[in-house]
Backbone as ProteinMPNN parsed JSONL, in Angstrom:
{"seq_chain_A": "XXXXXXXXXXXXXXXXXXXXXXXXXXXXXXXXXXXXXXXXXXXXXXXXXXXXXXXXXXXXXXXXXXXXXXXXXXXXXXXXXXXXXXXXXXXXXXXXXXXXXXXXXXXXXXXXXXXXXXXXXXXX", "coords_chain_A": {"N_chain_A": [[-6.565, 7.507, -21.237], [-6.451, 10.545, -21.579], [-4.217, 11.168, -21.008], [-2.827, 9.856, -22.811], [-3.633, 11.033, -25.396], [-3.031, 13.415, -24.961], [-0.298, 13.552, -24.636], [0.867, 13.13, -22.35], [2.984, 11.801, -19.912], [1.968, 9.8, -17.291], [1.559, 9.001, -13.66], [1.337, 7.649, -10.839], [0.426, 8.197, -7.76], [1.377, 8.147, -4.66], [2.255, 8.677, -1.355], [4.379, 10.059, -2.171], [7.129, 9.286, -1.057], [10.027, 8.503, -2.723], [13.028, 7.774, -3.339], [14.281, 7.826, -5.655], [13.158, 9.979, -6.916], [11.097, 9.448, -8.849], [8.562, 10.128, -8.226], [8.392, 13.023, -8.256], [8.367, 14.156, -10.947], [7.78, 15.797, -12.716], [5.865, 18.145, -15.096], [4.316, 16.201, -15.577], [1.077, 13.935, -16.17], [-0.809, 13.522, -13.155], [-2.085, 10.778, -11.051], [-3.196, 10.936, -7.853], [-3.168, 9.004, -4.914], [-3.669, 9.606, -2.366], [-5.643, 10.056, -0.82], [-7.444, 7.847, -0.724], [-8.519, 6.596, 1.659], [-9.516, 4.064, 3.48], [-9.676, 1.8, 5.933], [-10.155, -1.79, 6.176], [-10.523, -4.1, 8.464], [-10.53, -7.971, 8.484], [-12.059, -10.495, 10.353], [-11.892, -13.055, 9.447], [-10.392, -13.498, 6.625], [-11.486, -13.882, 3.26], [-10.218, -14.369, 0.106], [-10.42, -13.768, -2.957], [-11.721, -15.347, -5.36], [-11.926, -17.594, -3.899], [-13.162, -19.608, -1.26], [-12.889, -20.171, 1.078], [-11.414, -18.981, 4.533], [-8.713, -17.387, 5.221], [-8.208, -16.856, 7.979], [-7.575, -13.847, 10.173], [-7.341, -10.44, 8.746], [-6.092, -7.315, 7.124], [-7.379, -4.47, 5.33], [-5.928, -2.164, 3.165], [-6.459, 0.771, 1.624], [-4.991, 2.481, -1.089], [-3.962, 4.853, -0.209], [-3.655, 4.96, 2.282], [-1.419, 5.627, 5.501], [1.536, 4.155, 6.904], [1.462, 5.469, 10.118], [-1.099, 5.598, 10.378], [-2.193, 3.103, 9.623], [-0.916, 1.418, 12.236], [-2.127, 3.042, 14.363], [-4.989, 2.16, 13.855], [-4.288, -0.504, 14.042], [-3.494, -0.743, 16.528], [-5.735, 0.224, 18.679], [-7.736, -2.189, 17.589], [-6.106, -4.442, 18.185], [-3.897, -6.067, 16.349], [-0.887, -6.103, 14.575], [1.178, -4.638, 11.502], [3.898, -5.223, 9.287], [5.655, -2.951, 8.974], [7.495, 0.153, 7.438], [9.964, 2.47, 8.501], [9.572, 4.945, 8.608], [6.4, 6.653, 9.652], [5.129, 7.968, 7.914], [5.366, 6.357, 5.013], [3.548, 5.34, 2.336], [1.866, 2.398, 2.67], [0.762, 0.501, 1.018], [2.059, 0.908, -1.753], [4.744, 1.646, -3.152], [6.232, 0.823, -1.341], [5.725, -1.803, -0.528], [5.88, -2.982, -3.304], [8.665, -2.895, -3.54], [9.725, -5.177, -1.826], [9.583, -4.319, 1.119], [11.281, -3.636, 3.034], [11.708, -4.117, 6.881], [13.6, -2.771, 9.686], [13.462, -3.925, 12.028], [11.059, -5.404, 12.349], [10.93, -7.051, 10.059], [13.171, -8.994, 10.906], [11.863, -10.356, 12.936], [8.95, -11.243, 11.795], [9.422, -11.637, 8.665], [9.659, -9.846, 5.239], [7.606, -7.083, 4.443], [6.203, -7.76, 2.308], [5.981, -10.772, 2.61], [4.183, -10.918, 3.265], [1.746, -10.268, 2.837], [-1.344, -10.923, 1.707], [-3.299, -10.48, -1.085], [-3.411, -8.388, -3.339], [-5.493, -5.955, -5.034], [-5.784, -4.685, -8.053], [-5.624, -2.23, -9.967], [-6.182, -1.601, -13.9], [-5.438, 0.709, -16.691], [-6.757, -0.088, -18.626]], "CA_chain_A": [[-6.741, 7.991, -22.598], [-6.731, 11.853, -21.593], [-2.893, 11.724, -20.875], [-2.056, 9.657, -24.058], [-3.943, 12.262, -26.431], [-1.869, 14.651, -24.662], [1.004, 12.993, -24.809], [1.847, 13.719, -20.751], [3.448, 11.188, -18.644], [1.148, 9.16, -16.386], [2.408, 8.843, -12.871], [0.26, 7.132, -10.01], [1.533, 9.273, -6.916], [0.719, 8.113, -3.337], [2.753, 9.751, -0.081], [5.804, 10.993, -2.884], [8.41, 8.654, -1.005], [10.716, 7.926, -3.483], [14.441, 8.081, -3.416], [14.803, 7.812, -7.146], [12.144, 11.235, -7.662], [9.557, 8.991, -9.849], [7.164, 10.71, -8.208], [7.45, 14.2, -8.476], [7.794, 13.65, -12.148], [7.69, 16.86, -13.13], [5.631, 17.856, -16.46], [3.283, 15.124, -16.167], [-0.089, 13.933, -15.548], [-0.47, 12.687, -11.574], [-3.465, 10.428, -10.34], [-2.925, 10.919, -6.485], [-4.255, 7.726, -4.399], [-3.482, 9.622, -1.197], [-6.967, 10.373, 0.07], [-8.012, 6.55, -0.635], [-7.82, 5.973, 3.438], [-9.909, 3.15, 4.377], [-8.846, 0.697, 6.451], [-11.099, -2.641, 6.83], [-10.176, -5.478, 9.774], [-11.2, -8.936, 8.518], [-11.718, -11.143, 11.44], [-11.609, -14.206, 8.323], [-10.394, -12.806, 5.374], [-11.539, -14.815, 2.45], [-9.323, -14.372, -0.786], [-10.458, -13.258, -4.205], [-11.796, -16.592, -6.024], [-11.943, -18.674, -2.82], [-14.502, -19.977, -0.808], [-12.419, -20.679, 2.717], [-11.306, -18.037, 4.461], [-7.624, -17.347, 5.456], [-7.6, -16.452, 9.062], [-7.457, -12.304, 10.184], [-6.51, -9.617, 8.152], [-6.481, -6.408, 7.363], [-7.223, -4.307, 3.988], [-5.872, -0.979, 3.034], [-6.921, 1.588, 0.954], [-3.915, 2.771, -1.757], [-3.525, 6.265, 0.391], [-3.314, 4.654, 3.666], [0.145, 5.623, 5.692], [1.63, 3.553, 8.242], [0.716, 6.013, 11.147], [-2.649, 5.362, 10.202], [-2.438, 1.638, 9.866], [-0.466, 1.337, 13.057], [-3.53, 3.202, 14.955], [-5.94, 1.381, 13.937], [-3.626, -1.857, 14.792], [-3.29, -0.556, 18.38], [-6.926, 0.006, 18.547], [-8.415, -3.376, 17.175], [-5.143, -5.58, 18.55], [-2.903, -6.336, 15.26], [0.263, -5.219, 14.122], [1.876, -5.096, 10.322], [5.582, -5.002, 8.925], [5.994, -1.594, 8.106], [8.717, 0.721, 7.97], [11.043, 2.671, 9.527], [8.896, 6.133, 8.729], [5.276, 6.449, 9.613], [4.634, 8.554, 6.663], [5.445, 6.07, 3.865], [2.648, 4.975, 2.239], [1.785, 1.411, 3.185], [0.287, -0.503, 0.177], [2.721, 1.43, -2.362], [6.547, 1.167, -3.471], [6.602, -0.052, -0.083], [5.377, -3.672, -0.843], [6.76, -3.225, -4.444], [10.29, -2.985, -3.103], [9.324, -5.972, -0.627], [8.504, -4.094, 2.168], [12.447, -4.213, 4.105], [11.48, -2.937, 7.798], [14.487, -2.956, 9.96], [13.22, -4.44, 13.378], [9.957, -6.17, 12.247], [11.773, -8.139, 8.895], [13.887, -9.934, 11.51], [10.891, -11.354, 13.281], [8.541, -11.634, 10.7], [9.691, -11.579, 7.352], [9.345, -8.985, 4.262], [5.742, -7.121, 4.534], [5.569, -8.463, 0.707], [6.066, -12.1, 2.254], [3.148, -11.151, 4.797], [0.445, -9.931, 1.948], [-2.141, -11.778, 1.224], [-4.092, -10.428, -2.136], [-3.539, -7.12, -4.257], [-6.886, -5.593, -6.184], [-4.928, -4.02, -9.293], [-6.387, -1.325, -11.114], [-5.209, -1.213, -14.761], [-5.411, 1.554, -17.624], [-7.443, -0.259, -19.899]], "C_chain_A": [[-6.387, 9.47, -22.706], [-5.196, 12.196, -21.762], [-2.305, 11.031, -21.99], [-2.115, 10.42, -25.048], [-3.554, 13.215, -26.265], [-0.743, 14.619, -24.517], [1.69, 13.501, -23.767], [1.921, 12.246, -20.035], [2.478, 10.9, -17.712], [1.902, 8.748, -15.577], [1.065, 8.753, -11.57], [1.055, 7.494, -8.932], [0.666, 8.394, -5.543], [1.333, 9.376, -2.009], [3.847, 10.809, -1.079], [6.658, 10.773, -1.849], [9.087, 8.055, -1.998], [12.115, 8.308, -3.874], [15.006, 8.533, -4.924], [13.944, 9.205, -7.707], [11.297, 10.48, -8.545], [8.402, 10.149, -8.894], [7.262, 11.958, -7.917], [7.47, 14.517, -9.686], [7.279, 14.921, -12.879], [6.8, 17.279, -14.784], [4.868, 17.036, -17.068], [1.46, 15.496, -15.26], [-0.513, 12.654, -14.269], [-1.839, 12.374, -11.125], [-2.776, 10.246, -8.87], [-4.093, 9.989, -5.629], [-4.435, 8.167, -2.697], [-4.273, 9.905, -0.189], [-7.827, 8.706, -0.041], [-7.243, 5.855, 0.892], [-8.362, 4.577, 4.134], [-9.357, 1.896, 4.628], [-9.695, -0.641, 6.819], [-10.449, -3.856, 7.765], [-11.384, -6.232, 9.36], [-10.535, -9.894, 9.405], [-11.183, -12.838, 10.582], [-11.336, -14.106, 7.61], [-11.02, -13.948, 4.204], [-10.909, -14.293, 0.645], [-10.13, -14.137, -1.924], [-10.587, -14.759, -4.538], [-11.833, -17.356, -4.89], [-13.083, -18.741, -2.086], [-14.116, -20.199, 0.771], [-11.9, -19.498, 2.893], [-9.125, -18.445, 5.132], [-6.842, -17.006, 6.906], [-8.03, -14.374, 8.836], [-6.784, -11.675, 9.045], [-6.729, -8.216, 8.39], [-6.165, -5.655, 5.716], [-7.176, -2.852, 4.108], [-5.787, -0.465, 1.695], [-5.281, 2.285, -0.005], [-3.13, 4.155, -0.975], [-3.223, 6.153, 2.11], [-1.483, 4.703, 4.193], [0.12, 4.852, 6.99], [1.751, 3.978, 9.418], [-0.638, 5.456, 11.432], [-2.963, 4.128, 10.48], [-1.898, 1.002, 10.97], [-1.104, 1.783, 14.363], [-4.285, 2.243, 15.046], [-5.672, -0.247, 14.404], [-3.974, -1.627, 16.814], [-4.919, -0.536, 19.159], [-7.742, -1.411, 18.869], [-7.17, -4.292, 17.468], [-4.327, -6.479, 17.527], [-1.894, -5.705, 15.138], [0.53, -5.382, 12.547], [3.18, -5.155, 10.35], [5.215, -3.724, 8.181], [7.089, -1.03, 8.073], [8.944, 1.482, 8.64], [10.485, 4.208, 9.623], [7.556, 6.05, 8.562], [4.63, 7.136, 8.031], [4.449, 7.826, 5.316], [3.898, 5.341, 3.621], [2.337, 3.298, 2.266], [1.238, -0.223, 2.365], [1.062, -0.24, -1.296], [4.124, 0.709, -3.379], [7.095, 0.563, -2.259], [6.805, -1.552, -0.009], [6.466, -3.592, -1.974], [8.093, -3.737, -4.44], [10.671, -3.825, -2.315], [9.407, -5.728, 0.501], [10.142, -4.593, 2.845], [12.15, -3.544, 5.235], [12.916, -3.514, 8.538], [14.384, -3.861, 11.448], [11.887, -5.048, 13.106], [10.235, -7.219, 10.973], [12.59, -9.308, 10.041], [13.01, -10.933, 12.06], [9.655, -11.787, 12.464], [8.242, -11.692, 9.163], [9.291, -10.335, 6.548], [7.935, -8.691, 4.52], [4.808, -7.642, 3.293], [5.376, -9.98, 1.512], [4.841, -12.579, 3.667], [2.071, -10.684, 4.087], [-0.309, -11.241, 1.237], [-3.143, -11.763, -0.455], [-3.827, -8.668, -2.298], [-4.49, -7.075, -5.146], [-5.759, -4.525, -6.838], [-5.815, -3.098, -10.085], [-5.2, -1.322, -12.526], [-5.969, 0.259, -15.509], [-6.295, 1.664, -18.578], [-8.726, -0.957, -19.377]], "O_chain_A": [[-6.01, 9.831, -23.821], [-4.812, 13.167, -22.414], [-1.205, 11.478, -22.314], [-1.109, 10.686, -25.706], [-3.558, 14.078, -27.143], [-0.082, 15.625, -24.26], [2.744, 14.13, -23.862], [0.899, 11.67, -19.661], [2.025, 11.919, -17.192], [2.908, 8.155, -15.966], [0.135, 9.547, -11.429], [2.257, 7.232, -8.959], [-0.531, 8.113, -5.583], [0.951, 10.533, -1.833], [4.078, 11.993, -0.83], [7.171, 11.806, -1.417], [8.722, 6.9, -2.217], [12.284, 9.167, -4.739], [15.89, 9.34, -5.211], [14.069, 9.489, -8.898], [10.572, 11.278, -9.139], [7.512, 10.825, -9.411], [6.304, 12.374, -7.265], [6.557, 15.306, -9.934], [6.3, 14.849, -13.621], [7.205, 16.584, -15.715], [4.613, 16.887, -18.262], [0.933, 16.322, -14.516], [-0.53, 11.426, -14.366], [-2.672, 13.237, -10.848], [-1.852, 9.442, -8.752], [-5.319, 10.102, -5.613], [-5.051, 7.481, -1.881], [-3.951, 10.017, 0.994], [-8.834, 8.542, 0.648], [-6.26, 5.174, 1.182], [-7.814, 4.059, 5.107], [-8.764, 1.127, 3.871], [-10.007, -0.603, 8.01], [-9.639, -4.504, 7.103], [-12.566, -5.914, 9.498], [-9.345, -10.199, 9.491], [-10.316, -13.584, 11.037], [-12.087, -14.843, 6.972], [-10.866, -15.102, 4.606], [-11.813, -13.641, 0.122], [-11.145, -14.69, -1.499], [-9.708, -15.501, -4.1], [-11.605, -18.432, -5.442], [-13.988, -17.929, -2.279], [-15.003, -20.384, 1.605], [-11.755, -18.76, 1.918], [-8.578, -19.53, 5.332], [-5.635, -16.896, 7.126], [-8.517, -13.788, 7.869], [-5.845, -12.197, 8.444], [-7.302, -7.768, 9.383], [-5.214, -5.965, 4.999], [-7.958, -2.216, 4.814], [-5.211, -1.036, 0.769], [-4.395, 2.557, 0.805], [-1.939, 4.422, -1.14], [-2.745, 6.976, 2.89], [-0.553, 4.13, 3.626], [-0.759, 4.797, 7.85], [2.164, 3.107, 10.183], [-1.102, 4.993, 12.475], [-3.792, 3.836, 11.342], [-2.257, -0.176, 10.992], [-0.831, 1.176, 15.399], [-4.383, 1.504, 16.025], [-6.485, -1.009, 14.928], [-4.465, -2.207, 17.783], [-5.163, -1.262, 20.123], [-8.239, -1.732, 19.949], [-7.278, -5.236, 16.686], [-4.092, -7.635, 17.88], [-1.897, -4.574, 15.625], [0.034, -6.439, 12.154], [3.721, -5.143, 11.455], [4.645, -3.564, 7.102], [7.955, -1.626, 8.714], [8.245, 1.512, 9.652], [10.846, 4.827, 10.623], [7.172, 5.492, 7.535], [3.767, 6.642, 7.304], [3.666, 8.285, 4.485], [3.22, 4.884, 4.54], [3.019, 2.932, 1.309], [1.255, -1.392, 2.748], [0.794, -1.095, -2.14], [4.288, -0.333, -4.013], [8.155, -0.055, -2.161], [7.727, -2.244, 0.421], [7.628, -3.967, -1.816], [8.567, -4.675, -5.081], [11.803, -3.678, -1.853], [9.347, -6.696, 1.259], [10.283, -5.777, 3.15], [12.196, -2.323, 5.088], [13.393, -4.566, 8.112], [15.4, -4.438, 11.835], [11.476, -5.282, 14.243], [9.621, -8.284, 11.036], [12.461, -10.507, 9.798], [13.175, -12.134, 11.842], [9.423, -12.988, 12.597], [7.149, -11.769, 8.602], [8.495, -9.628, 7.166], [7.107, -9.568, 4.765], [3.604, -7.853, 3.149], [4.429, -10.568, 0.988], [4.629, -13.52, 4.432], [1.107, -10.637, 4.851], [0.079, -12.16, 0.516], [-3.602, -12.804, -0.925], [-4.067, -7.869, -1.393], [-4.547, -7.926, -6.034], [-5.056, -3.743, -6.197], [-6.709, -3.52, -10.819], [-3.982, -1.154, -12.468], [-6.921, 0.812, -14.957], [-6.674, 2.644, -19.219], [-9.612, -1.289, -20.165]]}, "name": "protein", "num_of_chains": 1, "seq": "XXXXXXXXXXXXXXXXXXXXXXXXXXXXXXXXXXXXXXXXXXXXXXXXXXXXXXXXXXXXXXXXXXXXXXXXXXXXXXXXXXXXXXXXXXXXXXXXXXXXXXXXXXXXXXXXXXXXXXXXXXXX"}
């Protein structure tokens, strides 16, 4: 509401990887997700509306980078599909763009076609 009555540009910023500049967006108003770090390891995940569970997972926080989530893999014994720079942010334009990694896409597919459930914040 604060940035429509001010008539500034709303721009949801995580690491600020973006080839195209959306995100430094100059002139506007920037909610930054990049301190939302936590990382939870479910040994069962169970799905949003469901009652069975889905096997392991793992749930990250909108500010989480794939350094971070690649730790805590090595750690607790998982891996993801990420990409090709630890820095990008990992739940982001990353997925959006389906997630192409260059040596982990070959063996197991898009990291979009390896997600299990997105919690969506909207506006309204």
């Amino acid at each position: 509401r604060f940035a429509s009555r001010h008539r500034l540009r709303l721009v949801v910023r995580n690491t600020g990887h973006d080839n195209a500049g959306r995100s430094a967006a100059p002139h506007s108003f920037q909610i930054h997700t990049s301190l939302l770090k936590n990382i939870t390891l479910h040994r069962n995940f169970v799905p949003a509306g469901s009652t069975c569970g889905s096997g392991p997972a793992v749930t990250l926080g909108a500010g989480v980078q794939f350094y971070e989530v690649n730790a805590h893999g090595a750690k607790n014994g998982y891996i993801v599909v990420g990409g090709e720079c630890p820095t990008v942010g990992a739940v982001g334009g990353f997925l959006q763009g389906g997630g192409v990694s260059s040596f982990e896409s070959f063996m197991r597919g898009l990291a979009v076609d390896n997600l299990l459930e997105y919690q969506v914040v909207t506006s309204n």
